[in-house]
C-alpha positions as CSV (number, residue, x, y, z in Angstrom):
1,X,140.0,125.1,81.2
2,X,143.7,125.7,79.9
3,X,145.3,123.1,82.6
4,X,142.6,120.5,81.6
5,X,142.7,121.2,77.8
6,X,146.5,120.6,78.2
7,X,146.0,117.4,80.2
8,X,143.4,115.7,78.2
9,X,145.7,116.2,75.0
10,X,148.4,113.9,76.7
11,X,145.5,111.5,77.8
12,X,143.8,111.2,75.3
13,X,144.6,110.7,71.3
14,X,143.9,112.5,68.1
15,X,141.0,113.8,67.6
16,X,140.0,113.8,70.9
17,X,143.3,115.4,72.4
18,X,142.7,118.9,70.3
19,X,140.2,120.3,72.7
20,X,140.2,123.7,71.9
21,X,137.0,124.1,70.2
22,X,134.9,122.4,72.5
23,X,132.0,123.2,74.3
24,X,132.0,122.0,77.7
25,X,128.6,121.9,80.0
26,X,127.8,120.0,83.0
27,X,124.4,117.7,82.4
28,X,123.8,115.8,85.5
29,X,125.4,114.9,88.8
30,X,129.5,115.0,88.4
31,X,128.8,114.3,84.4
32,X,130.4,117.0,81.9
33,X,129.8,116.9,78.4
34,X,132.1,118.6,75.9
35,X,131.6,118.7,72.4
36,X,131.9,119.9,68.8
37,X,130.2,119.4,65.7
38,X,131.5,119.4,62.4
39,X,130.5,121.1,59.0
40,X,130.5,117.8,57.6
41,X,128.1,117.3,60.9
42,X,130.5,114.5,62.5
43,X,130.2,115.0,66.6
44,X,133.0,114.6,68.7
45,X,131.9,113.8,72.2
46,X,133.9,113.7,75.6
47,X,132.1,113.2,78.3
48,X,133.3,112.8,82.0
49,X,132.1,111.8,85.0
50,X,133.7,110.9,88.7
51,X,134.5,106.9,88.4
52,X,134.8,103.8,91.0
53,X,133.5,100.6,89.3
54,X,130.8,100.0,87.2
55,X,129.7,101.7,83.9
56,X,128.7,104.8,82.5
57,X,127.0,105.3,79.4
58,X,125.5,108.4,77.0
59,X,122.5,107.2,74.7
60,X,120.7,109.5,71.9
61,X,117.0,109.1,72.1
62,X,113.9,110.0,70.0
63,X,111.3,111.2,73.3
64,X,113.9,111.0,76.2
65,X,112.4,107.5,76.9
66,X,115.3,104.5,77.2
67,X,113.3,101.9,75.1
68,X,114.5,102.7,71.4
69,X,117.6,104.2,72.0
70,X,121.2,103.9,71.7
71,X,124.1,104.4,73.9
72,X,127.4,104.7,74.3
73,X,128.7,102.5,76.8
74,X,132.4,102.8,78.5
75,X,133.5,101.2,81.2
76,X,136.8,99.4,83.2
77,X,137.2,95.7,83.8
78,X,138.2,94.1,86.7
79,X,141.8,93.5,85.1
80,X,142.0,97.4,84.5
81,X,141.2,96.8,80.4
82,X,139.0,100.0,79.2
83,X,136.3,99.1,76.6
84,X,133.1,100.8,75.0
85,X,130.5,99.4,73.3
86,X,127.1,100.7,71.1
87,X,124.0,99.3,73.0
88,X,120.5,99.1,71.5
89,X,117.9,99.7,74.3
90,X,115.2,97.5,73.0
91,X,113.9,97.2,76.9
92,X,114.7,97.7,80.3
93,X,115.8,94.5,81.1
94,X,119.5,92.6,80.5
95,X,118.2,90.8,77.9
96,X,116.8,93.3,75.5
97,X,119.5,95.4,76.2
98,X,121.8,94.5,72.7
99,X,125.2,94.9,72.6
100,X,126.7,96.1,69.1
101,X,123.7,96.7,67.9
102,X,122.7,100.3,68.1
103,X,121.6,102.7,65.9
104,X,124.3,105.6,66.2
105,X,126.8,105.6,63.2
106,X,130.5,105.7,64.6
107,X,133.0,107.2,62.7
108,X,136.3,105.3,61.8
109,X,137.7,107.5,65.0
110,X,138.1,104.6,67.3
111,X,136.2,105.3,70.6
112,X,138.2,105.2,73.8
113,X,137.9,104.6,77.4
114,X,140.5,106.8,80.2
115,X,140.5,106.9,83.5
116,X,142.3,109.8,84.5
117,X,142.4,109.9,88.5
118,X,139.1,109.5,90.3
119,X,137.1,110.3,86.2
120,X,136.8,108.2,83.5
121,X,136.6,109.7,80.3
122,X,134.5,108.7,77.1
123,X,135.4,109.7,73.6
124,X,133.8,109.1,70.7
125,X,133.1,110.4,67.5
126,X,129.3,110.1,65.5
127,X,128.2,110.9,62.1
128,X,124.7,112.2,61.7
129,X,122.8,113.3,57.8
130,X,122.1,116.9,59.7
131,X,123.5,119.3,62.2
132,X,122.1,118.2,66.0
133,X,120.0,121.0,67.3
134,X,117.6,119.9,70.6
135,X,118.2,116.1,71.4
136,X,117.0,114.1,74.2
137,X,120.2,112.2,75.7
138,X,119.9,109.7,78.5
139,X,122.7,109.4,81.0
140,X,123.5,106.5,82.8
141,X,125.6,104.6,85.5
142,X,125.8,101.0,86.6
143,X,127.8,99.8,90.2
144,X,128.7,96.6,88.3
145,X,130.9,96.1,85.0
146,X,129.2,94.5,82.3
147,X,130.5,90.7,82.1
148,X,130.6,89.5,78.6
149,X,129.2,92.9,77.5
150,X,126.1,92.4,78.9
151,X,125.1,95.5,80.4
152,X,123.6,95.3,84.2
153,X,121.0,97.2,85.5
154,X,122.0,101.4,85.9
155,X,121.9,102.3,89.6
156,X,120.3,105.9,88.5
157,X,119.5,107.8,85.4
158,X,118.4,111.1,83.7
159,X,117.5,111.8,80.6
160,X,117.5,115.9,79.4
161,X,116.6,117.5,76.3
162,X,120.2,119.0,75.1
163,X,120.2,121.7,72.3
164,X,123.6,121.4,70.7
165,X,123.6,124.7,69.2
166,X,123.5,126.2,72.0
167,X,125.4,124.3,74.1
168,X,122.4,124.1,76.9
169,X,120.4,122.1,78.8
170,X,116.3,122.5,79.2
171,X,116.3,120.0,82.2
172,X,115.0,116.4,83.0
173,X,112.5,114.9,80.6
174,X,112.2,112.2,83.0
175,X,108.7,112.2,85.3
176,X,110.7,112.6,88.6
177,X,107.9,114.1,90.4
178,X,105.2,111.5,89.2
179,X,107.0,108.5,90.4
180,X,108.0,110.3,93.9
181,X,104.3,111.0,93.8
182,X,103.1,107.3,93.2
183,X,105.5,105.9,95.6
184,X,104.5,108.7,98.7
185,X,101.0,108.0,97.9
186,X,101.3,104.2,97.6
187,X,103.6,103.9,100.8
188,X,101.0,106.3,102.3
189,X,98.0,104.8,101.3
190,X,98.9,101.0,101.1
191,X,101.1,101.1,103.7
192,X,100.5,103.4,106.7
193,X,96.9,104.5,106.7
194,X,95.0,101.0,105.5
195,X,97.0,99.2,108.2
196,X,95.9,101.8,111.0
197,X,92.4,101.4,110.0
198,X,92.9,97.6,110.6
199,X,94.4,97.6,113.7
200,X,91.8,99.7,115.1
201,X,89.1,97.4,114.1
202,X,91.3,94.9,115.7
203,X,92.2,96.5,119.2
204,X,89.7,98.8,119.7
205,X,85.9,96.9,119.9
206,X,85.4,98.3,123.2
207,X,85.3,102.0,121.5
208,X,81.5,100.7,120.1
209,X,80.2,102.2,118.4
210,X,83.2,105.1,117.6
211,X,85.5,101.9,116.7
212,X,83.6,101.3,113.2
213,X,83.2,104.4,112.5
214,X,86.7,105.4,112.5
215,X,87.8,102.0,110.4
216,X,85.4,103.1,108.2
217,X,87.0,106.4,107.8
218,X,90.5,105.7,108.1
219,X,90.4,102.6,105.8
220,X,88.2,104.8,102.6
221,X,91.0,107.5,102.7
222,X,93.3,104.9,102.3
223,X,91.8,103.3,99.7
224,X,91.0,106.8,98.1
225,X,95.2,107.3,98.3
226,X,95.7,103.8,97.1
227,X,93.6,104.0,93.9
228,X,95.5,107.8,93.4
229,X,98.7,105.7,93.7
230,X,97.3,103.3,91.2
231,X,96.7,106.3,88.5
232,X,99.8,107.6,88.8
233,X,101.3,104.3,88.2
234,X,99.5,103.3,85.6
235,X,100.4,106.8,83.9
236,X,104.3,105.9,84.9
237,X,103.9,102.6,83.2
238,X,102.5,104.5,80.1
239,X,105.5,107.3,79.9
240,X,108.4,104.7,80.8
241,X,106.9,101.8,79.1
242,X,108.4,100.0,81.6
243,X,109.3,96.1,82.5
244,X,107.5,95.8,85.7
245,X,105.0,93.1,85.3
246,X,105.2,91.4,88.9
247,X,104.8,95.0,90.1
248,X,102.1,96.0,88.6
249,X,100.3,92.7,88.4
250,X,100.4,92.9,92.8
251,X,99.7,96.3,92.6
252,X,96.7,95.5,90.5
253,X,95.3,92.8,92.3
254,X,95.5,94.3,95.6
255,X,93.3,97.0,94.3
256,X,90.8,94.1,93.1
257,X,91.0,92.8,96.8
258,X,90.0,96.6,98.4
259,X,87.4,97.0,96.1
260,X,85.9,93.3,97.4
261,X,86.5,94.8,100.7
262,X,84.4,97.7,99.9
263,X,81.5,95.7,98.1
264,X,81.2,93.8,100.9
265,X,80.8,96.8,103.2
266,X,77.7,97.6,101.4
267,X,76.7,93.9,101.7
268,X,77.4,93.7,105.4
269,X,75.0,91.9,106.9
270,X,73.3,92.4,110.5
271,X,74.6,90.6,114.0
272,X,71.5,88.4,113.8
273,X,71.9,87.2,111.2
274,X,73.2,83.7,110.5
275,X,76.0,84.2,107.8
276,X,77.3,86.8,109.8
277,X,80.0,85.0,110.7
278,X,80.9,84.0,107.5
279,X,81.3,87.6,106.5
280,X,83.4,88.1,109.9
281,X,85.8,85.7,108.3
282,X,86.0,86.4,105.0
283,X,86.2,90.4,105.6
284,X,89.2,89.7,108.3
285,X,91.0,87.5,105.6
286,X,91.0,89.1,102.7
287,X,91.8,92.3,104.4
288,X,95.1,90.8,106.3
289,X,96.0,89.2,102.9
290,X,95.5,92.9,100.7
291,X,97.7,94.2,103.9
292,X,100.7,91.3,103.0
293,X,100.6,91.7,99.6
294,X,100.9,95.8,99.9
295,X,104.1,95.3,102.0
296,X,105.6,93.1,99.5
297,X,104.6,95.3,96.6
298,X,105.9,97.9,98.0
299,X,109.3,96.4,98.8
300,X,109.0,95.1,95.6
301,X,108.0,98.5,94.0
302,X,111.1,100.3,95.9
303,X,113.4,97.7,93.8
304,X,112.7,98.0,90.9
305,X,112.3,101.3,91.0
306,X,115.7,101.9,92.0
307,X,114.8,104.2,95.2
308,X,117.6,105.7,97.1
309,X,118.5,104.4,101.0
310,X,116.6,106.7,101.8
311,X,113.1,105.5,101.0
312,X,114.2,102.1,101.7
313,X,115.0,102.8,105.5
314,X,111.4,105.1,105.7
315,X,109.5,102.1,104.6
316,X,111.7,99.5,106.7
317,X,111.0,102.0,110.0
318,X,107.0,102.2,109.1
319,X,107.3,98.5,108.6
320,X,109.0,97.6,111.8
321,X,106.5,100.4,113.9
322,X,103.8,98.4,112.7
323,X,104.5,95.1,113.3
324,X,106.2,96.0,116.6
325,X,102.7,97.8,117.5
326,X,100.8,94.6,116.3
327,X,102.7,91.9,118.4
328,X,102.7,94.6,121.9
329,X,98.8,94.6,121.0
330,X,98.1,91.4,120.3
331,X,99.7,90.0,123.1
332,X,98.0,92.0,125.3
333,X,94.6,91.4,123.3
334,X,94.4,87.7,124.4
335,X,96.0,88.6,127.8
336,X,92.7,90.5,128.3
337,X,90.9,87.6,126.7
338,X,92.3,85.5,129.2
339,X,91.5,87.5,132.1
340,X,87.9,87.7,130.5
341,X,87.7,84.0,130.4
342,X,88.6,83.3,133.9
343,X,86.4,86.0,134.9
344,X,83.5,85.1,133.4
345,X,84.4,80.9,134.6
346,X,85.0,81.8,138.1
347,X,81.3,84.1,138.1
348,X,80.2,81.3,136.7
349,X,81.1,79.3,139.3
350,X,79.6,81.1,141.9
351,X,76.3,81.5,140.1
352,X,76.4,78.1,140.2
353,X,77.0,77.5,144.3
């Protein structure tokens, strides 16, 4: 810590250059936070973190939850000019997100902005009525610099209750495992079992009676992983009070359409009779439409979500297996419907000599 103490107090300036008295403690990723409190309970705050383009940012939050808080927001521009700015996180979109307009009370230290090497350094200095004890802090990072201060979307996040007396970490507050769980079961669900289910119905009549019996099977454990998908987002939504209307409006339609499809199961009606047809077509329909709107949803759901590659390459592999397996079986589903109909015309030819 000697040859780092020695070469932020050439980098950066008084009171951020005298170093000595900090206490230094890695929070997330490459970001390092070193800090010191005041008796006069002013914070001094350095925090560091490995740098290419973009943003990095440090708010102070009530419940670990972005929407409320304020951050600290440094960054580099394109011309190499270093700023930082307070941001007010009224919501988790550009527009709600207010520059200059936070709640954290800066001291007359002016904040600054280094990039030392391949790390950028914040510095800044906050007043608060009583000494900081635990404290949830969200941290931040954006691929894109802000234009005209407005702040873009972060590429990833974490937010951790930090006790400052201490100098330690208690670990995420975020619900890491809840949204990994709605999107496996979702995916799962939505997208891997339901479609199955439907191509079996589709390809596989000959199987009678075994064919509607496993649709039937396949396409209620679906649904079952679907609507556990549903909970979980819905309890997402709740803890992240989260802007994702177009989401969860899809999300919540398609579960209206699989509960149709299920109502209608019980109100299937026999091969005599004469709206049988009608059900035939409305059944097949809706279904095929429920199965569209799930990809999208879930395409859409891995945006805004801000999954990693990976995710995004699982889903585009299911997604291709699929709709490679459906064009191989539907071609040769009306090449057997065309051997059928010749078949059947050139009998009835003969029946008819």
């Amino acid at each position: 810590m000697s040859s780092l103490h020695r070469r932020i107090s050439i980098f950066l300036h008084a009171p951020y250059s005298d170093y000595s008295n900090h206490i230094c403690q890695p929070v997330w990723y490459n970001f390092i936070l070193r800090y010191t409190q005041s008796p006069e309970n002013v914070l001094t705050v350095i925090l560091s973190a490995v740098y290419t383009v973009g943003w990095v940012g440090m708010g102070f939050s009530k419940d670990g939850r972005m929407v409320g808080s304020s951050a600290m927001v440094g960054w580099i521009d394109r011309d190499g000019k270093a700023h930082m700015r307070q941001y007010l996180l009224n919501g988790t979109i550009p527009s709600k997100v207010l520059v200059d307009k936070g709640k954290l009370n800066v001291t007359t230290a002016a904040p600054t902005v280094v990039l030392h090497g391949a790390t950028i350094y914040l510095a800044f200095q906050l007043k608060f009525p009583a000494p900081l004890d635990k404290q949830p802090l969200i941290f931040a990072f954006g691929t894109t610099p802000p234009k005209h201060h407005r702040l873009t979307h972060h590429e990833d996040k974490e937010a951790v209750n930090f006790d400052f007396s201490g100098g330690r970490s208690s670990g995420s507050l975020y619900p890491h495992h809840l949204k990994r769980s709605h999107g496996v079961l979702a995916i799962f669900g939505w997208g891997v079992i339901m479609p199955i289910g439907a191509i079996v119905a589709r390809y596989y009549k000959d199987w009678d009676p075994l064919w509607y019996y496993l649709h039937t099977v396949i396409q209620f454990v679906g649904f079952i992983l679907g609507l556990a998908a549903v909970v979980a987002g819905v309890v997402l939504y709740d803890q992240l009070h989260a802007t994702v209307s177009a989401h969860r409006a899809l999300g919540i339609f398609v579960l209206s359409l699989s509960v149709l499809q299920i109502i209608a199961f019980f109100l299937r009606p026999n091969e005599d009779s004469k709206v049988r047809r009608y059900w035939n077509w409305y059944h097949q329909w809706v279904g095929r439409l429920a199965l569209f709107l799930t990809a999208v949803n879930i395409v859409l759901g891995i945006r805004v979500g801000g999954a990693r590659d990976s995710w995004k390459v699982s889903y585009a592999f299911d997604l291709a297996v699929i709709i490679i397996t459906v064009i191989v079986m539907e071609s040769l589903f009306w090449v057997k419907a065309a051997k059928k109909k010749a078949i059947d015309a050139s009998n009835m030819q003969m029946n008819t000599l």
